[in-house]
mmJSON file of the N, C-alpha and C atoms, coordinates in Angstrom:
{"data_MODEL":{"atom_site":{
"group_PDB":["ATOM","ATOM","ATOM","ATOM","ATOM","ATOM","ATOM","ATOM","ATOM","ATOM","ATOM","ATOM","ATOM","ATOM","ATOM","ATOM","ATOM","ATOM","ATOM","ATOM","ATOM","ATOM","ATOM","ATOM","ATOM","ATOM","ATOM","ATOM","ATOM","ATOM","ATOM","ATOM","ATOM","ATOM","ATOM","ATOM","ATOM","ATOM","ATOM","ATOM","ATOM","ATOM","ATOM","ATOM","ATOM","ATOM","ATOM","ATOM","ATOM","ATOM","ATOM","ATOM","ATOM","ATOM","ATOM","ATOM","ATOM","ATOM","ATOM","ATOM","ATOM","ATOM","ATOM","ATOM","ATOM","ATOM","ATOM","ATOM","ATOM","ATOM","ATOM","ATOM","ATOM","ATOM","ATOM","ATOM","ATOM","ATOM","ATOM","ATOM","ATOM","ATOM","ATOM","ATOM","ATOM","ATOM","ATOM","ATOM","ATOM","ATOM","ATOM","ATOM","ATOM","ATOM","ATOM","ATOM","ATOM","ATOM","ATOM","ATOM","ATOM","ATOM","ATOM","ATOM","ATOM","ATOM","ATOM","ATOM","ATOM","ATOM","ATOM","ATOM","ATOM","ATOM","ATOM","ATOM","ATOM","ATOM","ATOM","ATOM","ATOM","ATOM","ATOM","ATOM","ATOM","ATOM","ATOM","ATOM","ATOM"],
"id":[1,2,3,4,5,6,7,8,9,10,11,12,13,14,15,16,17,18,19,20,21,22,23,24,25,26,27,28,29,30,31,32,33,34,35,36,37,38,39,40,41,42,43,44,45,46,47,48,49,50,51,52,53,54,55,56,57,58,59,60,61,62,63,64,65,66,67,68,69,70,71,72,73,74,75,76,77,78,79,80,81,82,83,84,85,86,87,88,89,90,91,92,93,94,95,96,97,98,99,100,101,102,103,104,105,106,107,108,109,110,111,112,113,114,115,116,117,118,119,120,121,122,123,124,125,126,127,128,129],
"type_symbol":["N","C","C","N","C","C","N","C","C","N","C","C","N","C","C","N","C","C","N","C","C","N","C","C","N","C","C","N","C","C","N","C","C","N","C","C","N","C","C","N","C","C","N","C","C","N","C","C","N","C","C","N","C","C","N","C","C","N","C","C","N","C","C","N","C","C","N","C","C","N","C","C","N","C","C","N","C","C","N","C","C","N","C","C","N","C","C","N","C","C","N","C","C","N","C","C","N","C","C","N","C","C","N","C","C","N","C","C","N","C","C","N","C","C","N","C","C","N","C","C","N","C","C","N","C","C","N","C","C"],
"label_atom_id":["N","CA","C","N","CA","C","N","CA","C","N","CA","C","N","CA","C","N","CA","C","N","CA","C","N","CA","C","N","CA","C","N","CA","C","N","CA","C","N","CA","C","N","CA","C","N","CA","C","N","CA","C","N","CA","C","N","CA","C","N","CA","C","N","CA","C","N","CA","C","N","CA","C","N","CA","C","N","CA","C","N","CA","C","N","CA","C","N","CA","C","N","CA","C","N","CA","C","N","CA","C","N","CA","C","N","CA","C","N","CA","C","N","CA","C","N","CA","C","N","CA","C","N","CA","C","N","CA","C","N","CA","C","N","CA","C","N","CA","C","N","CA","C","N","CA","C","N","CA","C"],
"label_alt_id":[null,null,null,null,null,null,null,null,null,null,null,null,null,null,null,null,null,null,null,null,null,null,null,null,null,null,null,null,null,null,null,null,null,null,null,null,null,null,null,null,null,null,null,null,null,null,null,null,null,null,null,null,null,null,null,null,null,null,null,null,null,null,null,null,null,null,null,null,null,null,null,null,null,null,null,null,null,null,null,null,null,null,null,null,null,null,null,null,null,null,null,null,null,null,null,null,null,null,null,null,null,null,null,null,null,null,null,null,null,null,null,null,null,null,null,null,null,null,null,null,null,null,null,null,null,null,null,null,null],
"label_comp_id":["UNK","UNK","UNK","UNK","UNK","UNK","UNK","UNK","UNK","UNK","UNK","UNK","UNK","UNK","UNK","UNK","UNK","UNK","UNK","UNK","UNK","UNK","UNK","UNK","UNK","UNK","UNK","UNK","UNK","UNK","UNK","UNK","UNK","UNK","UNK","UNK","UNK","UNK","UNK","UNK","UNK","UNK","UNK","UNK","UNK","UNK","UNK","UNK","UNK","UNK","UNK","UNK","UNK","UNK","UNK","UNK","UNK","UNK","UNK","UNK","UNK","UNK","UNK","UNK","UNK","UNK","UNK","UNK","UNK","UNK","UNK","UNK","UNK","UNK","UNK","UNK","UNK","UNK","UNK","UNK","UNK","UNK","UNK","UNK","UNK","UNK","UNK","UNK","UNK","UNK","UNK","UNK","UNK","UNK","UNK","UNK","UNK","UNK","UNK","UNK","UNK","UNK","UNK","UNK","UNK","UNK","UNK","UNK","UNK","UNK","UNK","UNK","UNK","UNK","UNK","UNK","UNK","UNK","UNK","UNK","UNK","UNK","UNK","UNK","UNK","UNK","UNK","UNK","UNK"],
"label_asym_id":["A","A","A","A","A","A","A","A","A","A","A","A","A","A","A","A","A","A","A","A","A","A","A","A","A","A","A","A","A","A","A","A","A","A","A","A","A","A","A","A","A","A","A","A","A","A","A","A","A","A","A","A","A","A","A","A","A","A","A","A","A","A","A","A","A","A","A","A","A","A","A","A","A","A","A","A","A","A","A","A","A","A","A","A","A","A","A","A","A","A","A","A","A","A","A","A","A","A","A","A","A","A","A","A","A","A","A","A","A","A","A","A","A","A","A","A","A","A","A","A","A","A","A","A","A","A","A","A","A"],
"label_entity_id":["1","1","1","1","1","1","1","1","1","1","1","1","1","1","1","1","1","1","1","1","1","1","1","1","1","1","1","1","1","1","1","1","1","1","1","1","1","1","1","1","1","1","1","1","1","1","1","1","1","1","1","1","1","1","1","1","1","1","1","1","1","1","1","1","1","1","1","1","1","1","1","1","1","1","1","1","1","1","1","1","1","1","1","1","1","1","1","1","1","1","1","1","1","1","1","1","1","1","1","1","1","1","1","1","1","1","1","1","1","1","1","1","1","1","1","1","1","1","1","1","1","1","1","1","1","1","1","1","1"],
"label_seq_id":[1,1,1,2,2,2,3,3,3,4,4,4,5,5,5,6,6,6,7,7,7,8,8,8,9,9,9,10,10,10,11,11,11,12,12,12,13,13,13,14,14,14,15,15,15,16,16,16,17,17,17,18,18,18,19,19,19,20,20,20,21,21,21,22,22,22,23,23,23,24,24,24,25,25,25,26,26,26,27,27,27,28,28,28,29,29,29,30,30,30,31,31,31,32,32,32,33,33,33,34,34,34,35,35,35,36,36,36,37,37,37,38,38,38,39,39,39,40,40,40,41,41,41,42,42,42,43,43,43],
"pdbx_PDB_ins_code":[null,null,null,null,null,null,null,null,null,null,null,null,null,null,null,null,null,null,null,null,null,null,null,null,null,null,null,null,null,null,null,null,null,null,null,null,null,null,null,null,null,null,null,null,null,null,null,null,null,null,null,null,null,null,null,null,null,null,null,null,null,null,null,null,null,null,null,null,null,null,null,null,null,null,null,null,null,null,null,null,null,null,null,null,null,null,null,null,null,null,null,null,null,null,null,null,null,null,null,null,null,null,null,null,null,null,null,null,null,null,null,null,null,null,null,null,null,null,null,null,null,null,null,null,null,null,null,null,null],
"Cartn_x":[0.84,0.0,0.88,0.301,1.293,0.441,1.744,1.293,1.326,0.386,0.408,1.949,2.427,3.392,4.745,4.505,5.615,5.639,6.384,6.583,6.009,5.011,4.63,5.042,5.089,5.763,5.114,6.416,6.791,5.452,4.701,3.7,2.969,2.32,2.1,0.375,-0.12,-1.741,-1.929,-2.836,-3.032,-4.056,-4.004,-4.537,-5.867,-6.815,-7.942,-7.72,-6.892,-6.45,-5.633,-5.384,-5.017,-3.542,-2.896,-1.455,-0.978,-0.39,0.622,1.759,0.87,1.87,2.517,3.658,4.421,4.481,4.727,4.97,6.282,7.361,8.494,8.007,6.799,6.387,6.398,6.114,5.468,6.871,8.008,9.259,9.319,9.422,9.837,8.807,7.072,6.505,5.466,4.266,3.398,2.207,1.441,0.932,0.27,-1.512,-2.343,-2.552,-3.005,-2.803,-4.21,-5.548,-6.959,-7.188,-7.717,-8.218,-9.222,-10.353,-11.575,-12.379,-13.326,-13.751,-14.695,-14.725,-15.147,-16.466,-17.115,-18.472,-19.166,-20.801,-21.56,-21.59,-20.71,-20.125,-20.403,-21.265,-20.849,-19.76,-19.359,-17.968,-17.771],
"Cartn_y":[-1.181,0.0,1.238,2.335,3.428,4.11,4.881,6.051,7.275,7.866,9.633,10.439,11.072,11.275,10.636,9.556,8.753,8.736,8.848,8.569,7.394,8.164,7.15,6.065,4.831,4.162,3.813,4.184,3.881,3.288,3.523,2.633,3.399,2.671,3.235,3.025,3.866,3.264,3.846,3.327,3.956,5.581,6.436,7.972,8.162,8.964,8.663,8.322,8.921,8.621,7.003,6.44,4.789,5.001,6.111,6.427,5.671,5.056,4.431,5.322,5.923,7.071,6.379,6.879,6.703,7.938,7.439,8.983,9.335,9.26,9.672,10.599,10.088,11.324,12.568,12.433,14.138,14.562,13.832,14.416,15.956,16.325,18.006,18.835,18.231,18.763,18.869,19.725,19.386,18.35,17.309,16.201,15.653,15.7,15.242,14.099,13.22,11.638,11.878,11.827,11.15,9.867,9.07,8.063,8.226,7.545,7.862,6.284,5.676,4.441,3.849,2.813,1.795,2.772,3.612,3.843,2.807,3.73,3.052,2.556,2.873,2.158,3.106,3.163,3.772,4.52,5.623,6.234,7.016],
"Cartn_z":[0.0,0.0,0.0,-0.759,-1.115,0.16,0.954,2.126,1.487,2.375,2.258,2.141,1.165,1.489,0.208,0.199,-0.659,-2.326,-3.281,-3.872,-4.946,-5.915,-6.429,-7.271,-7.396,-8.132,-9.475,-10.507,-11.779,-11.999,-13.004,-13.89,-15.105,-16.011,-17.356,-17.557,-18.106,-18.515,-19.435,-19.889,-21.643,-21.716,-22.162,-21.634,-22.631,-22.925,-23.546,-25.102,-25.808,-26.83,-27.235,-26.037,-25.991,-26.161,-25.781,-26.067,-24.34,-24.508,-22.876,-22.48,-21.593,-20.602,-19.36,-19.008,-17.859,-16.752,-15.616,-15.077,-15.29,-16.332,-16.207,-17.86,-18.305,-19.227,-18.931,-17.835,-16.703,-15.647,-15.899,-14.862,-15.545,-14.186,-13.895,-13.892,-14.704,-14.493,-13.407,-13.31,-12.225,-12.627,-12.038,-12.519,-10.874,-11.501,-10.535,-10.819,-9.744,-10.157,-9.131,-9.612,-8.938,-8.528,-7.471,-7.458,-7.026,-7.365,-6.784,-7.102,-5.707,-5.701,-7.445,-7.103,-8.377,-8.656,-10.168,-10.436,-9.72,-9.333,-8.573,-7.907,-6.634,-5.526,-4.482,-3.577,-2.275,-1.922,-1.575,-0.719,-1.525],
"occupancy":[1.0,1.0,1.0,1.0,1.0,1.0,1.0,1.0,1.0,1.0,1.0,1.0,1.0,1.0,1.0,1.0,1.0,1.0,1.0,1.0,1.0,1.0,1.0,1.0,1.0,1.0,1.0,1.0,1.0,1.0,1.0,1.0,1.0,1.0,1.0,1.0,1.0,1.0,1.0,1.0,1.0,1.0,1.0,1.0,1.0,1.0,1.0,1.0,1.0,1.0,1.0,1.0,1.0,1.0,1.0,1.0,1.0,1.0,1.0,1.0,1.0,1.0,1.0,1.0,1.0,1.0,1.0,1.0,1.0,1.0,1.0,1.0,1.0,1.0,1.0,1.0,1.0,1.0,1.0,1.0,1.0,1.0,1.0,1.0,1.0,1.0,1.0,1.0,1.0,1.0,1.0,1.0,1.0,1.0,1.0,1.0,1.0,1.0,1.0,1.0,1.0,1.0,1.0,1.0,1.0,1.0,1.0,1.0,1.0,1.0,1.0,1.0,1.0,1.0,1.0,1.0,1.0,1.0,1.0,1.0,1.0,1.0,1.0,1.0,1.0,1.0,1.0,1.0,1.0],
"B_iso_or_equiv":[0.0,0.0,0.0,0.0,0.0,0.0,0.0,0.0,0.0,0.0,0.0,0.0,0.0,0.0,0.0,0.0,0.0,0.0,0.0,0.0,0.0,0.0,0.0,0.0,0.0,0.0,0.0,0.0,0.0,0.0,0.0,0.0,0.0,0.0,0.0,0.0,0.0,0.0,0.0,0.0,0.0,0.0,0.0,0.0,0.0,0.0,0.0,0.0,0.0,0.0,0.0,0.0,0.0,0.0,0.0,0.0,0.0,0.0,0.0,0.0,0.0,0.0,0.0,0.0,0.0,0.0,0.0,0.0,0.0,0.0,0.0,0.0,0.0,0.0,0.0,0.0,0.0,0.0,0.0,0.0,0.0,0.0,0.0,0.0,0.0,0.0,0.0,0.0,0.0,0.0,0.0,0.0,0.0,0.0,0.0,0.0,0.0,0.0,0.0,0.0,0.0,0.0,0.0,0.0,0.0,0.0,0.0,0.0,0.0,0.0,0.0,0.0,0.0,0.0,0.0,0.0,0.0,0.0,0.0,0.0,0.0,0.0,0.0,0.0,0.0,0.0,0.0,0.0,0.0],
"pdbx_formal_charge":[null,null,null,null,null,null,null,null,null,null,null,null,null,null,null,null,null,null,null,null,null,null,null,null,null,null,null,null,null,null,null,null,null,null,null,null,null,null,null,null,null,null,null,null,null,null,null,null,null,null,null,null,null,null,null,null,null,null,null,null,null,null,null,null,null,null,null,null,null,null,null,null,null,null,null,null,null,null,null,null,null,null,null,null,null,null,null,null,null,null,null,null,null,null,null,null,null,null,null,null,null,null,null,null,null,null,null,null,null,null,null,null,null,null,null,null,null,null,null,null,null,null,null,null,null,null,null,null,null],
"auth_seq_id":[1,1,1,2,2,2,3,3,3,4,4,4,5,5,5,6,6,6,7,7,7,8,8,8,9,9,9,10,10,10,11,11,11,12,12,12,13,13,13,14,14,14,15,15,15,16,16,16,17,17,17,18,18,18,19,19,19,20,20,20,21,21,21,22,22,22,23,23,23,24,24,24,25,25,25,26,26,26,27,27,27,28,28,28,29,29,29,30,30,30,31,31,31,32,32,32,33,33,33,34,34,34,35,35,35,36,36,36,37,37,37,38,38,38,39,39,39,40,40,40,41,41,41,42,42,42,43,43,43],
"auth_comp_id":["UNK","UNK","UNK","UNK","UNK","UNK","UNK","UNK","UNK","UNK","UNK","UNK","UNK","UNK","UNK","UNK","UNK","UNK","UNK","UNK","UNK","UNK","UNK","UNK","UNK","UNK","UNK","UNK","UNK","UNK","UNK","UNK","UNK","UNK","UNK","UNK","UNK","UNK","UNK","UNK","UNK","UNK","UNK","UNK","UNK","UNK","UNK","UNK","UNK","UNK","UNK","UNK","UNK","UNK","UNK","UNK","UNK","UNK","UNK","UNK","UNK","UNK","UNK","UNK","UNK","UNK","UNK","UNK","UNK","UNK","UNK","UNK","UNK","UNK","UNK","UNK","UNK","UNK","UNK","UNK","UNK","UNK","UNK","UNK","UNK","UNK","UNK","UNK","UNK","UNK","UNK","UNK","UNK","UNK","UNK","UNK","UNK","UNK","UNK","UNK","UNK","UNK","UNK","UNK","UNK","UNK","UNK","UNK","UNK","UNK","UNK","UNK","UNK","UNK","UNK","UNK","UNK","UNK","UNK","UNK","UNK","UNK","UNK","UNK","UNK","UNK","UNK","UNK","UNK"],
"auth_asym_id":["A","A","A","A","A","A","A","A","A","A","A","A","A","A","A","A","A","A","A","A","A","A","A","A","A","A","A","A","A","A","A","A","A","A","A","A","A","A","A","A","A","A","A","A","A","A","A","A","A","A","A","A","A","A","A","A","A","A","A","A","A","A","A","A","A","A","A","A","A","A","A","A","A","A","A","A","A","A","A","A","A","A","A","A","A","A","A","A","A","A","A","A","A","A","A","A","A","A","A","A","A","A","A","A","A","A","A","A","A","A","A","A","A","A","A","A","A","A","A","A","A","A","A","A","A","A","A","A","A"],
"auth_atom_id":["N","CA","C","N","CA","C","N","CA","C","N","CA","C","N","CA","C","N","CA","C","N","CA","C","N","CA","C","N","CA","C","N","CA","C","N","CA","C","N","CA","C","N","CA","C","N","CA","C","N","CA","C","N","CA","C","N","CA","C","N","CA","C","N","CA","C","N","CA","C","N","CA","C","N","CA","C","N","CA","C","N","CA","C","N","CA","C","N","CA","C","N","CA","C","N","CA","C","N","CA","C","N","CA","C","N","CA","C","N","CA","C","N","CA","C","N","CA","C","N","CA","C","N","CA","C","N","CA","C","N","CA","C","N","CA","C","N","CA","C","N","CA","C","N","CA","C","N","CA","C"],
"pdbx_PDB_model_num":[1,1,1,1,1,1,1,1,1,1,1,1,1,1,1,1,1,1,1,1,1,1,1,1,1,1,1,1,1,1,1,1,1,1,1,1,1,1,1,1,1,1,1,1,1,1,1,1,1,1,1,1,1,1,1,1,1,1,1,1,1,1,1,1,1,1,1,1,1,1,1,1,1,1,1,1,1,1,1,1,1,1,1,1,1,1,1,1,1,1,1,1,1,1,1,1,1,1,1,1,1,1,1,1,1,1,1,1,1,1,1,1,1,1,1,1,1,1,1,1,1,1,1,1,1,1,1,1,1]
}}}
């Protein structure tokens, strides 16, 4: 489990256009990373 605070680790997902981004796409810049629970789910 990633803590408050740490360093997110290295990983890639494909962006709306289906292009596979990394976060070393976004080094140096500023970059929000959302998580928010499963649609239609409580919380």
């Amino acid at each position: 489990m990633i803590t408050e605070g740490s360093s997110a680790p290295d990983f890639s997902l494909p962006d709306q256009d289906g292009v596979q981004r990394t976060l070393k796409d976004f080094a140096g810049k500023w970059l929000l990373l959302f998580f928010y629970p499963k649609d239609d789910t409580p919380g």
